[in-house]
Kinemage of the C-alpha trace (Angstrom):
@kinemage 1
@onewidth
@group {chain A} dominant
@subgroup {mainchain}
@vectorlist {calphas} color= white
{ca unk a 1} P -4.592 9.776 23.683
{ca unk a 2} L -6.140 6.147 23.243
{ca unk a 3} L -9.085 8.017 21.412
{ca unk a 4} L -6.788 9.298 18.862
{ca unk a 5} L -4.558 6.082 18.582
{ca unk a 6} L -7.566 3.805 18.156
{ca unk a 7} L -8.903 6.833 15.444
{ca unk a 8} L -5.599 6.368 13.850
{ca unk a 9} L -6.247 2.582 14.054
{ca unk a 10} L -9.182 2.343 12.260
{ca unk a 11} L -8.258 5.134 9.516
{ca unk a 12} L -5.180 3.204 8.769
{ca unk a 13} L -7.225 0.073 8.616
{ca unk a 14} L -10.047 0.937 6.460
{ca unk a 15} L -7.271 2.735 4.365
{ca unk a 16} L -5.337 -0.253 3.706
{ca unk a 17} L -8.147 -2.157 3.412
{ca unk a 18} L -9.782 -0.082 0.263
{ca unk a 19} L -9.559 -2.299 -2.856
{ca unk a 20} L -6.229 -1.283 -5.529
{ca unk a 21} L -3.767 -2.577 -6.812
{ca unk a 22} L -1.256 -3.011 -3.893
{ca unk a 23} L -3.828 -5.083 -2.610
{ca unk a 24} L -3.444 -7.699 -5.965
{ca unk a 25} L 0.322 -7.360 -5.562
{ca unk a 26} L 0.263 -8.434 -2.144
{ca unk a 27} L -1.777 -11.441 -3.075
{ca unk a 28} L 0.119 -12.857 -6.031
{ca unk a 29} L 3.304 -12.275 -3.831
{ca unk a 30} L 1.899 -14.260 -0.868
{ca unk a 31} L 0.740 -17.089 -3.198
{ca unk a 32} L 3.969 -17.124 -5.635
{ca unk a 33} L 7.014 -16.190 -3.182
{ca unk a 34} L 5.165 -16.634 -0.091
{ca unk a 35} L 3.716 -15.271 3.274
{ca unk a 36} L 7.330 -13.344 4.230
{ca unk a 37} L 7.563 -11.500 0.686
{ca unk a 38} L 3.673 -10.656 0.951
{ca unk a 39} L 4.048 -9.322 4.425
{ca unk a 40} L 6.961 -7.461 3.637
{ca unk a 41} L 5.329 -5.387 0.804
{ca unk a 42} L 2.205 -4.971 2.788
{ca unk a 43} L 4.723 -3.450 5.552
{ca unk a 44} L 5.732 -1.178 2.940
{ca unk a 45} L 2.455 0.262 2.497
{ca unk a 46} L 2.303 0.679 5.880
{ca unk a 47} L 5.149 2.677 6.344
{ca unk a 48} L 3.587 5.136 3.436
{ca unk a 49} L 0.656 5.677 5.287
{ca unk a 50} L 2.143 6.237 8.395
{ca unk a 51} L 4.645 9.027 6.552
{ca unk a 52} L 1.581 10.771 4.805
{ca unk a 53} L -0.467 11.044 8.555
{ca unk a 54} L 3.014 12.252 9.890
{ca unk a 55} L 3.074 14.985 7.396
{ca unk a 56} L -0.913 15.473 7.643
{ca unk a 57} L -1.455 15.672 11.478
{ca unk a 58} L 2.412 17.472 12.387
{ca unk a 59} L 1.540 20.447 10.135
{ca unk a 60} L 3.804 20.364 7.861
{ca unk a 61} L 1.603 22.258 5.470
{ca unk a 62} L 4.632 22.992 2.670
{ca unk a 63} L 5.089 18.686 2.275
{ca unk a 64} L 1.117 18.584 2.157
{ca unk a 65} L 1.006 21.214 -0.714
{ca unk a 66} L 4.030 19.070 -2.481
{ca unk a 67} L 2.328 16.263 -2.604
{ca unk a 68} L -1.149 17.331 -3.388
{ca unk a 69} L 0.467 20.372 -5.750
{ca unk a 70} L 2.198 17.282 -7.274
{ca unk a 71} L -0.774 14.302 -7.657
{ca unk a 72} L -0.973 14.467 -11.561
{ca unk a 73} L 2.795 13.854 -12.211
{ca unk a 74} L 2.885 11.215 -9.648
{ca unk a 75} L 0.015 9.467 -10.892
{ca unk a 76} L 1.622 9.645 -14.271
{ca unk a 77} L 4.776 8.109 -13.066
{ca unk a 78} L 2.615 5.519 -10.166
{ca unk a 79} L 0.494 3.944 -13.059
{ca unk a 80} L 3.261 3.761 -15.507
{ca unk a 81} L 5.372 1.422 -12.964
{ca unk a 82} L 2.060 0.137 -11.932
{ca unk a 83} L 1.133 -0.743 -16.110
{ca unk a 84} L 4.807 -2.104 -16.338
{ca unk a 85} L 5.063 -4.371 -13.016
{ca unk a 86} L 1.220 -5.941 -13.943
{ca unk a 87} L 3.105 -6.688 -17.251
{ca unk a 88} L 5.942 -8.392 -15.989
{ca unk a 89} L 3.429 -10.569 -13.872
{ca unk a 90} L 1.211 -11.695 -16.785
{ca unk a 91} L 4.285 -11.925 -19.176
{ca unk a 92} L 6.478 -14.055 -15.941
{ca unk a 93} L 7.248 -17.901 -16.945
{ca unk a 94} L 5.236 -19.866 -14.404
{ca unk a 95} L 6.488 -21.986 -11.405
{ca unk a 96} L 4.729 -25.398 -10.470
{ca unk a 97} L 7.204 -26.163 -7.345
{ca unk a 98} L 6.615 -24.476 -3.855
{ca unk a 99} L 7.933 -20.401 -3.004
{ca unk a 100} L 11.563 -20.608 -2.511
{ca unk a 101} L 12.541 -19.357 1.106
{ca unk a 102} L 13.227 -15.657 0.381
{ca unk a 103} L 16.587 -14.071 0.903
{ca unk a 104} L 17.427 -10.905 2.553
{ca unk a 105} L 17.727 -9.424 -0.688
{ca unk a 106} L 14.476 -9.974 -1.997
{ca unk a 107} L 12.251 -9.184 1.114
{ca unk a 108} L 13.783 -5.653 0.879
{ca unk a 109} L 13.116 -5.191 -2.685
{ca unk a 110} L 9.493 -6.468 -1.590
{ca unk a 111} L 9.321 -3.837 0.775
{ca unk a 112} L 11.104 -0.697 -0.901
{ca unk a 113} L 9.066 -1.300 -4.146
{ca unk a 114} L 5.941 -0.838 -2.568
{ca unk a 115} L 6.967 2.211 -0.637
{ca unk a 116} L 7.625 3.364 -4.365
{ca unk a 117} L 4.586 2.391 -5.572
{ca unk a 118} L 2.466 3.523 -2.895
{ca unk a 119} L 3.843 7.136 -2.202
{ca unk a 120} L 3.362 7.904 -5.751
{ca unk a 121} L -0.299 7.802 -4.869
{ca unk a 122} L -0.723 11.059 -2.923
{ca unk a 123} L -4.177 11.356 -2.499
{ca unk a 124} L -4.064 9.263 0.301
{ca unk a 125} L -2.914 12.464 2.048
{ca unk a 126} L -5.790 13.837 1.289
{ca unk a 127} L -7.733 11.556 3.681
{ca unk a 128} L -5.227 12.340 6.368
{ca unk a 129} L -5.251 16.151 6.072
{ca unk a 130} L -8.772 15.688 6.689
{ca unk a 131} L -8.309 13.595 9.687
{ca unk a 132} L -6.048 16.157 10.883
{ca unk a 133} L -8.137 19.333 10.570
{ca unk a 134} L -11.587 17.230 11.898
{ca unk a 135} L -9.280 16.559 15.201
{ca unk a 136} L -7.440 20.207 15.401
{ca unk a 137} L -4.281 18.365 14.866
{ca unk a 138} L -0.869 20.207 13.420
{ca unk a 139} L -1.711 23.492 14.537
{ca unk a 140} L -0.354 24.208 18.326
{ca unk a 141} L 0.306 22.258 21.570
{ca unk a 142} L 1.150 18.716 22.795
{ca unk a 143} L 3.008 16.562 19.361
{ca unk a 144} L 1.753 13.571 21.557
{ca unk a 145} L -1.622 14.219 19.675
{ca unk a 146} L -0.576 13.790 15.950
{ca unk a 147} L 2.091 10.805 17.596
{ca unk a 148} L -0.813 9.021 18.747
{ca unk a 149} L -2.590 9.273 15.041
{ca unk a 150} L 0.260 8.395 13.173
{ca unk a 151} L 1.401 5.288 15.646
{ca unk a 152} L -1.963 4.447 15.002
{ca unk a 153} L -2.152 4.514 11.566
{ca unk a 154} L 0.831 2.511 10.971
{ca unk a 155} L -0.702 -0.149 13.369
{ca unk a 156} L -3.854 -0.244 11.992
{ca unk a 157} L -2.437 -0.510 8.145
{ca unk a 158} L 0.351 -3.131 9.389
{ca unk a 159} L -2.990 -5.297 10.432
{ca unk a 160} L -4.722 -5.234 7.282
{ca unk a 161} L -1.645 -6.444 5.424
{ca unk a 162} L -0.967 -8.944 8.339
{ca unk a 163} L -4.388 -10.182 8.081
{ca unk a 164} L -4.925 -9.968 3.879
{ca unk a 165} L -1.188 -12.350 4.184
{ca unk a 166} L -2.695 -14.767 6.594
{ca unk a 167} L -5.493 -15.398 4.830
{ca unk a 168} L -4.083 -15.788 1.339
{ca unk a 169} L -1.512 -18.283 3.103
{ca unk a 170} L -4.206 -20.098 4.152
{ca unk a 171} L -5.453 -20.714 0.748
{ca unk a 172} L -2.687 -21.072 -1.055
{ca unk a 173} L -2.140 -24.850 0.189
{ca unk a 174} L -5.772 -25.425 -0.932
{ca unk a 175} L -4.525 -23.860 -4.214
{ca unk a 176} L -3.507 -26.125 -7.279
{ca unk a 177} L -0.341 -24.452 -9.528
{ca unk a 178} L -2.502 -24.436 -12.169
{ca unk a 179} L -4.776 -21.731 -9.845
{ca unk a 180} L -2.288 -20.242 -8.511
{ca unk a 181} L -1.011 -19.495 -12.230
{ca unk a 182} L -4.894 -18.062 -13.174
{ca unk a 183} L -5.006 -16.032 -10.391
{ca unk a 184} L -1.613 -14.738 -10.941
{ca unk a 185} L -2.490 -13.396 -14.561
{ca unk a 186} L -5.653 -11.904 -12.927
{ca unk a 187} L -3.662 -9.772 -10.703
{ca unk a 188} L -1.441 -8.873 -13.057
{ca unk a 189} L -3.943 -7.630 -15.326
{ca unk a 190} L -6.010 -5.722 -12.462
{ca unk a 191} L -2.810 -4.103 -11.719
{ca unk a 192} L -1.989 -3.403 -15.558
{ca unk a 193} L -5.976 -1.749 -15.839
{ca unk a 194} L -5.597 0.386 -12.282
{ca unk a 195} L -2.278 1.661 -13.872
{ca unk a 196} L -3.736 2.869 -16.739
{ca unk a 197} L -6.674 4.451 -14.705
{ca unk a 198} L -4.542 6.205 -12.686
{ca unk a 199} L -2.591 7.648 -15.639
{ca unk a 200} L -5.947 8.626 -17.296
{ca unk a 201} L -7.087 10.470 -14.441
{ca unk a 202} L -3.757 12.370 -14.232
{ca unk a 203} L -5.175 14.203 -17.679
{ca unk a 204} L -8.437 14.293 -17.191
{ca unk a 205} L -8.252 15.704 -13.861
């Protein structure tokens, strides 16, 4: 079983870890409304990927075929939020004084908006499903197998996010506003640009 956590582990890391536009959100949160807002929409991700290696390595082949049946419209409706949230970052009035603390509020919008955001990206199931049929998950026997893969999964993800949040803390008092302001409006438009991507590829798919 400590085989297939750590497998889950590192899948979930390497996962998180790939380069998108979560990955800008999470950055301009941490250095605008701080570490707790960043960590909570990292978390969010988290709990995505750990929901799409459920479904992959229990079996549940009619959610799988959903989700993959349903990529295009999901990408459609993932980069339009994704084209409209990188807007409302480059269009946002900037803030010179420090993050606010965050209320209880807020952190849960931080989190549920990226479990919106991320689940409407449904390829990542593919890379489960594969996971799943490489380790003769989801078919028959012990659940303690697939557990193991999706605890890990969810652990491994929660650490990327956990360590992408410490670091950007760690810069952002080395940060000036005015920085803080540029890289803003990058992430904002790298999220605007991987929005429109993902809409493209919904057609030309």
């Amino acid at each position: 079983m400590s085989s297939l956590l750590l497998r889950g582990f590192v899948l979930g890391f390497a996962i998180a870890a790939s380069p998108g536009p979560i990955f800008f959100l999470c950055v301009r949160r941490t250095l605008v409304a701080g570490r707790l807002t960043g960590l909570f929409s990292g978390l969010g991700v988290a709990t995505v990927d750990a929901f799409y290696a459920g479904v992959a390595t229990f079996g549940m082949a009619a959610l799988t075929s959903f989700f993959v049946s349903s990529r295009k419209p999901l990408a459609i409706v993932g980069g339009l939020l994704l084209v409209a949230v990188g807007l409302r970052i480059i269009l946002e009035r900037p803030r010179d004084t420090s993050p606010s603390p965050p209320t209880g509020r807020g952190l849960a919008w931080a989190n549920a908006s990226t479990v919106g955001l991320t689940i409407t990206n449904p390829a990542t199931i593919l890379s489960f499903a594969a996971l799943a049929a490489t380790l003769g998950l989801g078919t028959s026997g012990s659940l303690l197998r697939p557990a193991a893969v999706t605890l890990g999964v969810l652990l491994g993800s929660a650490a990327w996010w956990c360590v992408l949040v410490a670091a950007t803390t760690s810069l952002r008092s080395r940060l000036t506003p005015r920085v803080v302001r540029v890289i803003s409006t990058i992430s904002g438009a790298a999220i605007v640009v991987l929005g429109m991507l993902a809409v493209l590829s919904a057609f030309s798919g």
